[in-house]
Backbone as CSV, one residue per row, in Angstrom:
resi,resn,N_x,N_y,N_z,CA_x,CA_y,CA_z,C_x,C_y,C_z
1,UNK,1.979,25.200,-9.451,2.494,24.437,-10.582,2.705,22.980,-10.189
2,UNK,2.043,21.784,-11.151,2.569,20.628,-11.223,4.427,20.530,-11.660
3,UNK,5.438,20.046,-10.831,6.271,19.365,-11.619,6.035,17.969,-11.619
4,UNK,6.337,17.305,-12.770,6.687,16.165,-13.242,8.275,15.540,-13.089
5,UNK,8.601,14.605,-12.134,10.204,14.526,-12.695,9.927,12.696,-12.991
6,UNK,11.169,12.318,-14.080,10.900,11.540,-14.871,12.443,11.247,-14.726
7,UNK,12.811,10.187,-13.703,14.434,10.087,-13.544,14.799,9.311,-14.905
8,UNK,15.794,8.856,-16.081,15.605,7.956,-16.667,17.073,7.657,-17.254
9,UNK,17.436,6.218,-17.705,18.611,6.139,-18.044,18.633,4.723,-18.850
10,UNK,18.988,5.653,-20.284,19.459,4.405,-21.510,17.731,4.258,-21.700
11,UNK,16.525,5.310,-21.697,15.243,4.899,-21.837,14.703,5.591,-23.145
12,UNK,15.318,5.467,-24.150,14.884,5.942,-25.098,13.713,5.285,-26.068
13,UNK,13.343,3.959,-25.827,12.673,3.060,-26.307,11.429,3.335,-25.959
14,UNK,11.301,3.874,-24.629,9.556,3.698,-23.774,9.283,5.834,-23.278
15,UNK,10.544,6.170,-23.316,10.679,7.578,-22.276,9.207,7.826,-23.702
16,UNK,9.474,8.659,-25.011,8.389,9.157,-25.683,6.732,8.994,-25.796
17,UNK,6.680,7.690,-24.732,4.949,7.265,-25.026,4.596,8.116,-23.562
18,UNK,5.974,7.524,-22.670,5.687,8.251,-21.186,5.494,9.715,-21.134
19,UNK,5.609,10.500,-21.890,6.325,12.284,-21.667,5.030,12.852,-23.109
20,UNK,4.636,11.988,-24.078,3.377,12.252,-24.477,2.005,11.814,-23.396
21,UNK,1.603,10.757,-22.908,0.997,10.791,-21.784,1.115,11.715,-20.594
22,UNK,2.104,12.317,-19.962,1.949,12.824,-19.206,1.921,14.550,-19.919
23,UNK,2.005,14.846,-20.860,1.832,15.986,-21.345,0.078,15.987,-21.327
24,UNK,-0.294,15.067,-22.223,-2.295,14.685,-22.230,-2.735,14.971,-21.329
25,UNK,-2.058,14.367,-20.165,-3.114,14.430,-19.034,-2.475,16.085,-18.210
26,UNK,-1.530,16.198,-17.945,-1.257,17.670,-17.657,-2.146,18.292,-18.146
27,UNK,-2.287,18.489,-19.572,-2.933,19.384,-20.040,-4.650,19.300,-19.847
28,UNK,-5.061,18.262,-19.830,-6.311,17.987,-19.461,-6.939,18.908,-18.626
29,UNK,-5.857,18.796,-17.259,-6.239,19.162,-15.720,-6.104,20.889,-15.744
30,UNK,-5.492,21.649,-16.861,-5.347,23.294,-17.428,-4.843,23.531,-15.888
31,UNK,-3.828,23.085,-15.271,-3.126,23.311,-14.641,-1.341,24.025,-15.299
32,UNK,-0.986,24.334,-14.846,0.421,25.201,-15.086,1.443,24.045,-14.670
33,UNK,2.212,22.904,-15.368,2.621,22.025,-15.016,4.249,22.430,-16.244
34,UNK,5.553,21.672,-15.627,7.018,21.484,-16.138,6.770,19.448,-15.978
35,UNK,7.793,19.807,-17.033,7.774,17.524,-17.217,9.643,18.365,-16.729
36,UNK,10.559,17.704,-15.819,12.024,17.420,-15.802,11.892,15.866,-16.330
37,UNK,13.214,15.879,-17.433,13.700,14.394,-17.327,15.014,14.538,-16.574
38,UNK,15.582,13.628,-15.652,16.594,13.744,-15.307,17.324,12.439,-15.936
39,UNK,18.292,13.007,-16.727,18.907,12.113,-17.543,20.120,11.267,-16.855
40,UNK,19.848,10.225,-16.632,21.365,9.622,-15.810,22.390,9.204,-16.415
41,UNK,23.171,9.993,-17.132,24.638,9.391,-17.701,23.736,8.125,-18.724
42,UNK,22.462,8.469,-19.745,22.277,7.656,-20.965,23.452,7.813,-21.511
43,UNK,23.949,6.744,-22.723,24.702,6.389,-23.810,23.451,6.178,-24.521
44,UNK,22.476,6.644,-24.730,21.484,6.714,-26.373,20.966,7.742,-26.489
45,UNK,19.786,7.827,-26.835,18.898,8.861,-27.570,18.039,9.526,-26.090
46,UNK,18.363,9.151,-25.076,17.413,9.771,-23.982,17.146,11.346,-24.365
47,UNK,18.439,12.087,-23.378,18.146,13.133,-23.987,17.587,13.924,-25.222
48,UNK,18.004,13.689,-26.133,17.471,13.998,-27.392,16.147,13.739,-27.358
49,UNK,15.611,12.750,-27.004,13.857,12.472,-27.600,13.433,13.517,-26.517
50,UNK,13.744,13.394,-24.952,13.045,14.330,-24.232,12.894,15.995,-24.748
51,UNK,13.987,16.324,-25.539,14.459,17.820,-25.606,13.115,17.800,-27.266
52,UNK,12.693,16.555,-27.452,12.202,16.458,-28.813,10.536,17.390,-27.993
53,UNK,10.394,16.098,-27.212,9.145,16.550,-26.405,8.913,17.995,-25.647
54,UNK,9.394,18.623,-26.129,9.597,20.061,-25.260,9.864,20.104,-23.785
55,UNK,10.608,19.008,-22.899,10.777,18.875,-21.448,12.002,19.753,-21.033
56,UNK,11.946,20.017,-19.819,13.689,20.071,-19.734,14.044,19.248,-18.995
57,UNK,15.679,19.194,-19.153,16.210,17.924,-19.235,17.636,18.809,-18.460
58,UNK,17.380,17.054,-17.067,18.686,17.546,-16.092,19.867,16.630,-16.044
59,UNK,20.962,16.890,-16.542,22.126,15.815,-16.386,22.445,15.473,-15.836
60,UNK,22.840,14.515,-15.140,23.424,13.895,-13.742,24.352,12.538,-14.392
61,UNK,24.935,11.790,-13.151,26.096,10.978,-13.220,25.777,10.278,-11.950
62,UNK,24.690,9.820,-11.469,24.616,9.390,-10.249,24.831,8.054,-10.327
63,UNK,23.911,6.973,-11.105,23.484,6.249,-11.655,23.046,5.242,-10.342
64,UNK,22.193,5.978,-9.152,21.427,6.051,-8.464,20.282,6.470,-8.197
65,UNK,19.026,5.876,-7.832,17.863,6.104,-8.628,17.620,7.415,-7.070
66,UNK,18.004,7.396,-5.990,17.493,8.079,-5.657,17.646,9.399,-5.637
67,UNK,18.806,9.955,-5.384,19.975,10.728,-5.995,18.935,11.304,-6.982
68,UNK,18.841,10.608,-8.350,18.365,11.023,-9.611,17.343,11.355,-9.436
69,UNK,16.190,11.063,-8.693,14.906,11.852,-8.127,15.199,12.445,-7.431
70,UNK,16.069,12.714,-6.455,16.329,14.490,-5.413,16.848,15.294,-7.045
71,UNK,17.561,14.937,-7.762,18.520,16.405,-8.539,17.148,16.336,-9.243
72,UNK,15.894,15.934,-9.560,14.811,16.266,-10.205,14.023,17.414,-9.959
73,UNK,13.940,17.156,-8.630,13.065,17.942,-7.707,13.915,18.838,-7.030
74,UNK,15.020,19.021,-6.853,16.024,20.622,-6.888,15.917,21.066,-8.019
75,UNK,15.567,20.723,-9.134,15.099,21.879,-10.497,13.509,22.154,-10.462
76,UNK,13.034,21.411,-9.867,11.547,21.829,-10.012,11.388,23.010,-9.455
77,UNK,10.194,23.430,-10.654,10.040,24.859,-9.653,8.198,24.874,-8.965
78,UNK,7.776,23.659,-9.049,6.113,23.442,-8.749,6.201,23.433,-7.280
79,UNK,5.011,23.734,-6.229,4.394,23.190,-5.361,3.919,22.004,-5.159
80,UNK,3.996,20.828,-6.119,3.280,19.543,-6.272,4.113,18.796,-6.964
81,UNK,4.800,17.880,-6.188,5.920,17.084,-6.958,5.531,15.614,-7.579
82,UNK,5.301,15.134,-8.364,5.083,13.715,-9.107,6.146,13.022,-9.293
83,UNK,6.499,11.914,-9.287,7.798,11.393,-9.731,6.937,9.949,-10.447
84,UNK,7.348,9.917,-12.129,6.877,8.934,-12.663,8.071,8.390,-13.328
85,UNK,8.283,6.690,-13.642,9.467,6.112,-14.370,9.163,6.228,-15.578
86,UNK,10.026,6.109,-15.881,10.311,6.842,-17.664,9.417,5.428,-18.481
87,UNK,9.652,4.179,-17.792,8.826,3.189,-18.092,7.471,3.041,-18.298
88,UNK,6.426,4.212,-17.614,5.586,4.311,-16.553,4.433,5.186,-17.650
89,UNK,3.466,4.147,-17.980,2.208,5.438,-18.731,1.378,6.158,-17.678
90,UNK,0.944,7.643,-17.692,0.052,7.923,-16.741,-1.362,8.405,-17.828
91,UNK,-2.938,8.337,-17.115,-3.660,8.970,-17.698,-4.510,10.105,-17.099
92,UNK,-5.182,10.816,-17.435,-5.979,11.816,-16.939,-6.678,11.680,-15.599
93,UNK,-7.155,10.108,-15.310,-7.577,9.907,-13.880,-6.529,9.967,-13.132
94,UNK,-5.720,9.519,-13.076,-4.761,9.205,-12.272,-4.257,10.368,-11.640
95,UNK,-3.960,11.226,-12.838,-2.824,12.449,-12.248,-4.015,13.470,-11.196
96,UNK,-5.642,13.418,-11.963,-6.503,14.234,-11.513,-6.485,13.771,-9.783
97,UNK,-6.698,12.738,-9.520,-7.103,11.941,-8.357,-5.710,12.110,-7.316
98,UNK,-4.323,12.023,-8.024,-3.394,12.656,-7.049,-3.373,14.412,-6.786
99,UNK,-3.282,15.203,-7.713,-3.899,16.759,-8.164,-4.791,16.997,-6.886
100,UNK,-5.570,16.379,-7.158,-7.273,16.487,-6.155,-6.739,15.856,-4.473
101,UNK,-5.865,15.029,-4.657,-5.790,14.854,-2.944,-4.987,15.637,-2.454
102,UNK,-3.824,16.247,-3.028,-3.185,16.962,-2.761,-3.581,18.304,-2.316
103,UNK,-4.569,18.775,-3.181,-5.303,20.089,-3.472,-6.410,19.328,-1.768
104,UNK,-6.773,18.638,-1.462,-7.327,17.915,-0.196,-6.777,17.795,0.886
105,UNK,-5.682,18.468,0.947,-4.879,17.969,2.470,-4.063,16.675,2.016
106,UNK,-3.948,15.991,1.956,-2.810,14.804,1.422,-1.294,15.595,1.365
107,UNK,-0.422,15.157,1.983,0.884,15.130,1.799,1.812,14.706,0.730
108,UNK,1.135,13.181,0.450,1.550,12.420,-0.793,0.957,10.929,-0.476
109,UNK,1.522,10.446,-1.699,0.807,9.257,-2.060,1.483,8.304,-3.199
110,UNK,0.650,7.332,-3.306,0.718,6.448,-4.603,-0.464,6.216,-5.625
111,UNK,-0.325,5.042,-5.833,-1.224,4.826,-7.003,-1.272,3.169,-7.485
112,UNK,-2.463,2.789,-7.658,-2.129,1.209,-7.757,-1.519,0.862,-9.230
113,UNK,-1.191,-0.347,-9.091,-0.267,-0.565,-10.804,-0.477,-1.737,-11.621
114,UNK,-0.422,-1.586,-12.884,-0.506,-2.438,-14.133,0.522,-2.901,-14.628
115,UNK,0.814,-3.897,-15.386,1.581,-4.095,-15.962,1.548,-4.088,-17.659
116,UNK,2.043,-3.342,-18.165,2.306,-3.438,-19.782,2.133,-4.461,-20.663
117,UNK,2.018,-5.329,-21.581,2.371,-6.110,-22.205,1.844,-7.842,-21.209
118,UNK,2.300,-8.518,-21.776,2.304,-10.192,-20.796,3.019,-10.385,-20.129
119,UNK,3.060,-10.889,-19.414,3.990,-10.988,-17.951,3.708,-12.368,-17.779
120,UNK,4.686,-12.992,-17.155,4.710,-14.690,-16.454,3.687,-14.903,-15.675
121,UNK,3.267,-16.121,-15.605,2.160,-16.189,-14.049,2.579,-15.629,-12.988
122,UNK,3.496,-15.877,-12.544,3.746,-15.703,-11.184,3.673,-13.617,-11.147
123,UNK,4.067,-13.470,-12.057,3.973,-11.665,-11.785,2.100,-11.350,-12.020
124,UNK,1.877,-12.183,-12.612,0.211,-12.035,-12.683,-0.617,-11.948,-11.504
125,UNK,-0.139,-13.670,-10.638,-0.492,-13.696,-9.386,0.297,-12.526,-8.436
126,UNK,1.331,-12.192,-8.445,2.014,-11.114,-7.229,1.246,-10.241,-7.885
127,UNK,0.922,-9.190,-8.607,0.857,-7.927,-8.996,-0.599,-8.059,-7.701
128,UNK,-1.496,-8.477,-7.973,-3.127,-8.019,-7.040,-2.550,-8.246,-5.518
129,UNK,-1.823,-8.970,-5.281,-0.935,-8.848,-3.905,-0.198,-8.013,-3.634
130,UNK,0.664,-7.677,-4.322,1.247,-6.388,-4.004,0.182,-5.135,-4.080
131,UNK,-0.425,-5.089,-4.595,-1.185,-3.630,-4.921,-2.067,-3.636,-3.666
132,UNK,-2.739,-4.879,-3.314,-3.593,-5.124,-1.505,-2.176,-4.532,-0.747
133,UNK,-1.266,-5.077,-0.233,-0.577,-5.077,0.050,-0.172,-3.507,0.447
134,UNK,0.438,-2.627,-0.547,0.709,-1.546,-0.777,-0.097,-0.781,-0.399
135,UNK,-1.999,-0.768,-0.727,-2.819,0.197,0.241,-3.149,-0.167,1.229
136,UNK,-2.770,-1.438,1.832,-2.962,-1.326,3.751,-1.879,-0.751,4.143
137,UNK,-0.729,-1.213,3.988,0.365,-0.236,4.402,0.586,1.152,3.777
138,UNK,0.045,1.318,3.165,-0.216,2.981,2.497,1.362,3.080,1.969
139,UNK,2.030,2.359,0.767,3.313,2.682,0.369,2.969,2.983,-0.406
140,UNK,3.539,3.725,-1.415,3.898,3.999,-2.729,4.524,3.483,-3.446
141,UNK,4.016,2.499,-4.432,4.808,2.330,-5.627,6.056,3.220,-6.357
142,UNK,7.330,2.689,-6.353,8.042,3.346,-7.122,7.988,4.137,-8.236
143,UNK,6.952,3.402,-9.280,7.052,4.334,-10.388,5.796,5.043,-10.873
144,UNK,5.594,5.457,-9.404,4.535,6.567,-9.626,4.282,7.318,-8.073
145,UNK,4.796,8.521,-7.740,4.968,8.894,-6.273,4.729,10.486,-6.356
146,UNK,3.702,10.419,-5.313,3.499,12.176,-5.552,3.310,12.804,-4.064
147,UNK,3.493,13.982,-4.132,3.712,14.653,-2.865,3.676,16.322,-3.276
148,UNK,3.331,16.951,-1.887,3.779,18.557,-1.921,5.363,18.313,-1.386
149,UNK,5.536,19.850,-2.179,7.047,20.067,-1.784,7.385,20.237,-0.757
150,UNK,6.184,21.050,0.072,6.949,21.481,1.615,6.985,20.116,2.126
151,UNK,5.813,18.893,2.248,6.391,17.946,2.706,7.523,17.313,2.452
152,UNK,7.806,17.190,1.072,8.865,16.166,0.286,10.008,17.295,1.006
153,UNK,10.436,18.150,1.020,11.620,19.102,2.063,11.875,18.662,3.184
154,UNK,10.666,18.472,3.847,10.457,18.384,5.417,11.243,17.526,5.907
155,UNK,11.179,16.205,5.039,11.801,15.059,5.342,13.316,14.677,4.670
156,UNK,13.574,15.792,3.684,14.801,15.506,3.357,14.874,14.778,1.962
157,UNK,13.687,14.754,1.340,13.628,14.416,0.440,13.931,12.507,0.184
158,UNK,13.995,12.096,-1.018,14.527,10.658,-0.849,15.807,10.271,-0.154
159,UNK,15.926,9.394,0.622,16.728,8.834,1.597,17.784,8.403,0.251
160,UNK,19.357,8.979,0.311,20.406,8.424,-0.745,21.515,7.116,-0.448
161,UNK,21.042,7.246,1.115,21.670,5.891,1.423,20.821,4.479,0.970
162,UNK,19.861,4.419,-0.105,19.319,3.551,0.165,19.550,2.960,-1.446
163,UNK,19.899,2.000,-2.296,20.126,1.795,-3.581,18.262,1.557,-3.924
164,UNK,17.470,1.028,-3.562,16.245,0.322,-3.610,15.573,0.793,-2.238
165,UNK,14.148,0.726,-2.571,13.103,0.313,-1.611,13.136,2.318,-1.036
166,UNK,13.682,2.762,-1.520,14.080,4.215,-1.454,12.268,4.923,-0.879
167,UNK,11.400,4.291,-2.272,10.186,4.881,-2.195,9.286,4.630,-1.052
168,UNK,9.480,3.403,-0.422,8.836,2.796,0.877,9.713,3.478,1.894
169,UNK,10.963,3.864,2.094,11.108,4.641,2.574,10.225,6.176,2.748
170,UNK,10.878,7.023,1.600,9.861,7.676,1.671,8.451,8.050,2.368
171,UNK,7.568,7.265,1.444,6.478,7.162,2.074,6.557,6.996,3.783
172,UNK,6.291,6.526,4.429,7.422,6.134,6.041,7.332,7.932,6.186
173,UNK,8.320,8.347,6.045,8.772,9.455,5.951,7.765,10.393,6.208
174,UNK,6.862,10.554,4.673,5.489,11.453,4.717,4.506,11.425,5.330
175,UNK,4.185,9.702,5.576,3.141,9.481,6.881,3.671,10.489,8.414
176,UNK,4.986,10.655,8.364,4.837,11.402,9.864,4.490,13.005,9.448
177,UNK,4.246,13.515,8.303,3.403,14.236,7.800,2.552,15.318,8.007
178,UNK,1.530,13.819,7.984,0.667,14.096,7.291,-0.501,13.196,6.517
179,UNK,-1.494,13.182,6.271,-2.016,11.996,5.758,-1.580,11.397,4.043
180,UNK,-1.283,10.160,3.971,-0.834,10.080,2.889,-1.616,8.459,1.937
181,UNK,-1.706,8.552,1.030,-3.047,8.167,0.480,-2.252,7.098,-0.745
182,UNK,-2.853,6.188,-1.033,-2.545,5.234,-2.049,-3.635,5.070,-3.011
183,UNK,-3.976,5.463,-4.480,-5.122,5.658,-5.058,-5.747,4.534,-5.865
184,UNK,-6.823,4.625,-5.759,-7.562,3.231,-6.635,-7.159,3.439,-8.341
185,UNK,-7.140,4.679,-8.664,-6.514,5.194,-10.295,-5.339,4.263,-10.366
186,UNK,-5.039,3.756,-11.381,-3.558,2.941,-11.644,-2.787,3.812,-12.840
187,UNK,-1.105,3.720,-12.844,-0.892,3.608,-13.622,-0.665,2.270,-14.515
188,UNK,-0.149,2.407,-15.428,0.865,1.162,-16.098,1.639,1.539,-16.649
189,UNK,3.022,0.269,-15.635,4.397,0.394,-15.587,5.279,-0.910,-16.979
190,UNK,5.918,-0.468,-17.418,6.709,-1.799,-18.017,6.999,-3.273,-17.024
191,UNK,6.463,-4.097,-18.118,6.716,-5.561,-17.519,8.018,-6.562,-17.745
192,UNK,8.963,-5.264,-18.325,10.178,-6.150,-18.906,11.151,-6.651,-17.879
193,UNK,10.864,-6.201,-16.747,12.031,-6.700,-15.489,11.896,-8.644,-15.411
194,UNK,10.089,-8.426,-15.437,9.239,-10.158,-15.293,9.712,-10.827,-16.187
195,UNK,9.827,-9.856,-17.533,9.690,-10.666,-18.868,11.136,-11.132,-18.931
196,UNK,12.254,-10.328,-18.435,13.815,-10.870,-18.482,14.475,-11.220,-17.625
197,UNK,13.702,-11.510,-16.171,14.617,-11.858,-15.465,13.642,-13.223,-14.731
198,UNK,14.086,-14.611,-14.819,13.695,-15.569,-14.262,12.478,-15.697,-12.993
199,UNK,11.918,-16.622,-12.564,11.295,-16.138,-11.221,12.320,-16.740,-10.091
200,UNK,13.211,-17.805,-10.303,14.433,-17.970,-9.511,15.491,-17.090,-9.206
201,UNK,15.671,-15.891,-9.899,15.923,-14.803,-10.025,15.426,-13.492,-8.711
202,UNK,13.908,-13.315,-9.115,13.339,-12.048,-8.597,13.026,-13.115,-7.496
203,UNK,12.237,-14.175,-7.295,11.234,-14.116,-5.952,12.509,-14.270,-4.586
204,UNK,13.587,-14.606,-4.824,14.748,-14.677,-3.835,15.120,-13.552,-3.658
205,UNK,15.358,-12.407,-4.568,15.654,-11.442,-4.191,14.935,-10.520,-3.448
206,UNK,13.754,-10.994,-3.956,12.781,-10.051,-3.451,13.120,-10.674,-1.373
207,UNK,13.024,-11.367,-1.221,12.918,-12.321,0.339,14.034,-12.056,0.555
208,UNK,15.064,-11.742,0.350,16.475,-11.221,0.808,16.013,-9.983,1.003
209,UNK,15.843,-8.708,0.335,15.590,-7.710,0.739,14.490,-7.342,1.908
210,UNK,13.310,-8.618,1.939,12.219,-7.803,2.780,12.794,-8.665,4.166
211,UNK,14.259,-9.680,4.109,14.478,-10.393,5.432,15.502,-9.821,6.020
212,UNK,16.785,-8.512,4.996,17.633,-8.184,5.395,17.766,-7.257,5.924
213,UNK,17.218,-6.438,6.068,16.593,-5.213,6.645,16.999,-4.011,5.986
214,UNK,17.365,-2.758,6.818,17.952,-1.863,5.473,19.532,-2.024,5.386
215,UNK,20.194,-2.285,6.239,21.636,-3.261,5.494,22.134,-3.436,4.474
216,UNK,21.014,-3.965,4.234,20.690,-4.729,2.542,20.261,-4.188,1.465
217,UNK,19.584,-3.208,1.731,18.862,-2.464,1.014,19.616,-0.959,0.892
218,UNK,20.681,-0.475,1.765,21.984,0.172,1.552,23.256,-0.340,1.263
219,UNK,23.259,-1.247,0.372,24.146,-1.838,-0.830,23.675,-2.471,-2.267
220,UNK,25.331,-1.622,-2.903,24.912,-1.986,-4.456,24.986,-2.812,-4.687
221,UNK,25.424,-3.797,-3.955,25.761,-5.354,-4.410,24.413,-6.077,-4.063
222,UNK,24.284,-6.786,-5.607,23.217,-7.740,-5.497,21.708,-6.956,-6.029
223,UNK,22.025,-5.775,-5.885,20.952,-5.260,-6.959,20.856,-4.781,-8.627
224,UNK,21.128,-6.017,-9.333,21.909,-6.500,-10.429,19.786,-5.700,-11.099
225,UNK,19.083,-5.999,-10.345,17.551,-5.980,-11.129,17.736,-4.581,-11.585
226,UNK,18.000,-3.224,-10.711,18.097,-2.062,-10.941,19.068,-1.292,-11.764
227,UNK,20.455,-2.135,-11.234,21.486,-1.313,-11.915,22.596,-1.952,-12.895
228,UNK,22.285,-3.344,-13.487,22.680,-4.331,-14.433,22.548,-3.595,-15.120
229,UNK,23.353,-3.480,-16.436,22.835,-3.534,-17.960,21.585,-4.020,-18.300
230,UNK,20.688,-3.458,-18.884,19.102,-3.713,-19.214,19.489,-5.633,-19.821
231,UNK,18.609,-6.138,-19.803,18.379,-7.544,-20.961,17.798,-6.851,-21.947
232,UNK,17.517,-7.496,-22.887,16.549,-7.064,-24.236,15.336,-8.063,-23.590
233,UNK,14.472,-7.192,-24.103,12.942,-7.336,-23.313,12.587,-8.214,-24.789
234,UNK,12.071,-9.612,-24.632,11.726,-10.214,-25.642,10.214,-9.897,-26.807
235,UNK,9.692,-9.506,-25.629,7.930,-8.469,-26.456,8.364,-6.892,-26.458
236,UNK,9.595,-6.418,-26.875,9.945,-5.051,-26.912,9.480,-4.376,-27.756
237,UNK,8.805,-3.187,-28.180,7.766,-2.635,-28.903,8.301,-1.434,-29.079
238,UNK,8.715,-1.117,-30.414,9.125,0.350,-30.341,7.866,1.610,-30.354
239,UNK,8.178,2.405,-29.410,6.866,3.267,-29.336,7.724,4.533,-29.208
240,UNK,8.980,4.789,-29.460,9.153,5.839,-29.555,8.566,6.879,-31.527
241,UNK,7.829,7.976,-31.074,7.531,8.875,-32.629,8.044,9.085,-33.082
242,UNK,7.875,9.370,-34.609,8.792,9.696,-35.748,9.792,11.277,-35.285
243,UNK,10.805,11.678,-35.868,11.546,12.695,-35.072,10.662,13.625,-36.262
């Protein structure tokens, strides 16, 4: 069995395009697949739209992203764990091409990434850098991470001391493994972090985190990008379906 876990919180706006896509392509692959949403202490419609989509749906109070992907994957009941953001469209290549490496010897992996909607220059120019970037070092993108279970166990699953950068952890992790693979298939992730938060903003933060080591990256302070109150995304598009 594929599980799907889908950590998400206050995502009622984008979770329904995500959890119809990944139903499409599940079904595509006539594999035996579960979607978990793990709901983090929403105040909106999360739950509800997921329970709309026929998923099941896990409650938590962490309002820690990594945390919220381990209580995902302690309900799963698959051999093949996916972890996609509720932000996050997947399509039929994508899931096939992780499916297929897995089913290949692969431990886990990633997937290269898109961005949604328009984005600023500067996220235009980073995105083909990061994505080079990401398959020489073989990391995984956050919002799209897949693995077998016995590996994802082996290692203890996501590291909870870590507020961010959790998934590069990870990965780290699975490379001692096993071989672990970053795929030319992309998804596409929401661009509203670019679209609402300055580049005086992200490109400092970003250089604090990759100069502070994990220190830095095991505290909540200062990771205002992850665990702030959302902004209102100015190209916000309602795509959730009629009930």
């Amino acid at each position: 069995m594929i599980s799907f876990v889908v950590p998400a919180y206050n995502e009622a706006l984008l979770l329904g395009a995500t959890l119809d896509a990944l139903h499409l392509a599940a079904r595509a692959l006539g594999e035996e697949y579960e979607i978990i949403v793990v709901d983090d202490a929403s105040t909106d419609a999360t739950a509800q739209i997921a329970e709309r989509h026929g998923v099941r749906v896990v409650s938590v109070a962490h309002r820690q992203i990594a945390a919220t992907r381990n209580s995902g994957a302690r309900a799963a009941h698959g051999e093949l764990l996916i972890f996609v953001d509720a932000d996050t469209i997947v399509n039929e290549a994508v899931v096939r091409a992780a499916v297929d490496a897995l089913h290949g010897g692969a431990v886990g992996g990633g997937a290269a990434v898109a961005f949604e909607g328009a984005v600023p220059l500067y996220g235009r120019l980073l995105l083909p850098v990061m994505v080079w970037l990401f398959r020489v070092t073989r990391w995984a993108a956050g919002c799209f991470v897949f693995c077998t279970r016995a590996a994802f166990d082996a290692v203890g699953g996501f590291d909870e001391s870590f507020y961010c950068a959790e998934e590069l952890v990870l990965s780290r992790a699975l490379k001692q493994q096993g071989r672990f693979v970053v795929l030319r298939q992309a998804v596409t992730t929401s661009g509203r972090k670019l679209r609402t938060h300055k580049v005086r903003e992200i490109l400092p933060l970003l250089g604090r985190l990759a100069l502070g080591g994990s220190r830095i990256l095991k505290q909540r302070d200062g990771k205002d990008l992850w665990y702030a109150e959302r902004r209102e995304d100015p190209q916000a598009v309602e795509r959730m379906p009629a009930a």
